[in-house]
N, C-alpha and C positions, 0 to 999 in steps of 0.2 A: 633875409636871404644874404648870403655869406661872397656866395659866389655862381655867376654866370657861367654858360660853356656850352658852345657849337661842336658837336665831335666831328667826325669825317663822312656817317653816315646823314648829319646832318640832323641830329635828334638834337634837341636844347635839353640839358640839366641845369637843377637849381641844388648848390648844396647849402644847406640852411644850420641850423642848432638843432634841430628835430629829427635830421636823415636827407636821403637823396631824394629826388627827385625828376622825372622826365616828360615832358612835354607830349601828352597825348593829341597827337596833330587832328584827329578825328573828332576827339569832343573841345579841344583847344581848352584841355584844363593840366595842370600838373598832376601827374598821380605819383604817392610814392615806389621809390624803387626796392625793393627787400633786402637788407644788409644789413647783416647781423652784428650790434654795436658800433654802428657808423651815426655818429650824434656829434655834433658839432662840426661840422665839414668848413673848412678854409681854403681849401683849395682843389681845381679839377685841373688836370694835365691828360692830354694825349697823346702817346710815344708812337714810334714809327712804326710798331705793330699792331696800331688799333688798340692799344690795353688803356682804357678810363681809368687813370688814379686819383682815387681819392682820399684827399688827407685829410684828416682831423686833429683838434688841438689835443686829445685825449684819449684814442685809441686804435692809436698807428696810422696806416695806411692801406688801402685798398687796391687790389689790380682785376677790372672786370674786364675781362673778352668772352664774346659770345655767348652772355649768359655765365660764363665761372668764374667764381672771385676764388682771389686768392688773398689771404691778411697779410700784412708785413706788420708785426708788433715785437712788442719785450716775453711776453709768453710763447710765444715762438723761437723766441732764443736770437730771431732778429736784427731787432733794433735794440740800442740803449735806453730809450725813453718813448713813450707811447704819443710826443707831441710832436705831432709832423706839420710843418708848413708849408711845403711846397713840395714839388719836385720836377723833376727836368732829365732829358737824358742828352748825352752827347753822340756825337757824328758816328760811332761804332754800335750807337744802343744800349750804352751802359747807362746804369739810373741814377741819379742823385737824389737823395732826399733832405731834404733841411729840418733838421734834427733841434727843436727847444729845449730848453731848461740844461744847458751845461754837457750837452752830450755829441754835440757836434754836424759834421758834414758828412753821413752815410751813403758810401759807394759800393751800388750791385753790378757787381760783374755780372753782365747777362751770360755768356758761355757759358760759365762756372757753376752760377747764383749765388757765388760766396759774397756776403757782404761784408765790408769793412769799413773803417769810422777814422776821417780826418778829424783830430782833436786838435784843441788849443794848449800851445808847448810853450812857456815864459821864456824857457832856455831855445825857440829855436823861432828866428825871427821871417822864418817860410816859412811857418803851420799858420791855421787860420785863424783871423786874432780873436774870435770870439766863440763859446758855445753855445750861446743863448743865438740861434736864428732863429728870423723869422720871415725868409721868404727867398726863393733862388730865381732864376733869370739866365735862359740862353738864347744870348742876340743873334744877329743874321749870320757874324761870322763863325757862329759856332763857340763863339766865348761863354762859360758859365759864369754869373755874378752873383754873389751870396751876400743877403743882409743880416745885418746882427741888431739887436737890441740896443746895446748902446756904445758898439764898436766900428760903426761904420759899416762902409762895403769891403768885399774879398773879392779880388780876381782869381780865378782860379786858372794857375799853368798847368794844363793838363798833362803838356811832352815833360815835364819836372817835379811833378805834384806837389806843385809849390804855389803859394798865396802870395798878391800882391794887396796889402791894404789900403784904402781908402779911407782912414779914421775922421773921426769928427772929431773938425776944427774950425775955429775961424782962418785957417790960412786958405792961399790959394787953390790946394790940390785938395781940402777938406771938403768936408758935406756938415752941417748943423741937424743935427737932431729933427 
């Protein structure tokens, strides 16, 4: 088991290496959930419209309400990379997803549904410092946090669209590996 999740109706998921999973409260066993190439799950998020995402290291991202999934992947034209690690939305219901292997910090405009993709820019020292993530974060005050493999954390200024890094180091304001 990958990862645990309380949704809002109150159902427990398990997402595992095998598929999803939901807590049949009647027989108190897990049964699987039906999702079509969802293997390898790292992560479960609930956004403020009830939509379960579920992500996986290998084939995108999932968004189930009521019974209808919808994929978020690279053959959909999407995402850049089908490894998702997290995802999170901010105070207006826009989604973040944390994008592995060199592809970045993927933003769905919900209004829109266009998505679009904060990269890593050597020449620009407010893009986020790394591609490689692997897990996003939004705290009480509505702040996004993005983890990288081995660039530390990214603040993300959402009123700027701008990063504040956090890199690994042994100084004070660092984090070690």
């Amino acid at each position: 088991v990958n990862c645990i999740f309380k949704d809002s109706k109150q159902q427990i998921w398990a997402g595992t290496n095998f598929g999803l999973y939901r807590l049949d409260k009647v027989s108190k066993t897990f049964k699987p959930y039906k999702l079509e190439n969802a293997v390898n799950i790292v992560s479960l998020y609930e956004d403020s419209r009830n939509i379960l995402w579920v992500s996986t290291s290998d084939n995108g991202a999932f968004a189930i309400k009521d019974g209808t999934v919808k994929r978020y992947c690279v053959e959909k034209y999407l995402l850049k990379n089908n490894k998702v690690h997290g995802v999170t939305e901010d105070e207006k219901g826009n989604v973040y997803l944390a994008v592995r292997d060199g592809k970045g910090l993927h933003y769905l405009d919900y209004r829109t549904g266009k998505m679009s993709v904060f990269s890593n820019d050597i020449y620009n020292p407010y893009s986020i410092n790394s591609g490689v993530l692997t897990s996003i974060f939004k705290d009480k005050f509505n702040n996004i946090w993005i983890g990288s493999l081995s660039k530390g954390l990214n603040f993300l200024d959402k009123n700027h669209k701008a990063f504040l890094p956090y890199n690994i180091n042994f100084k004070a304001n660092g984090l070690i590996n």
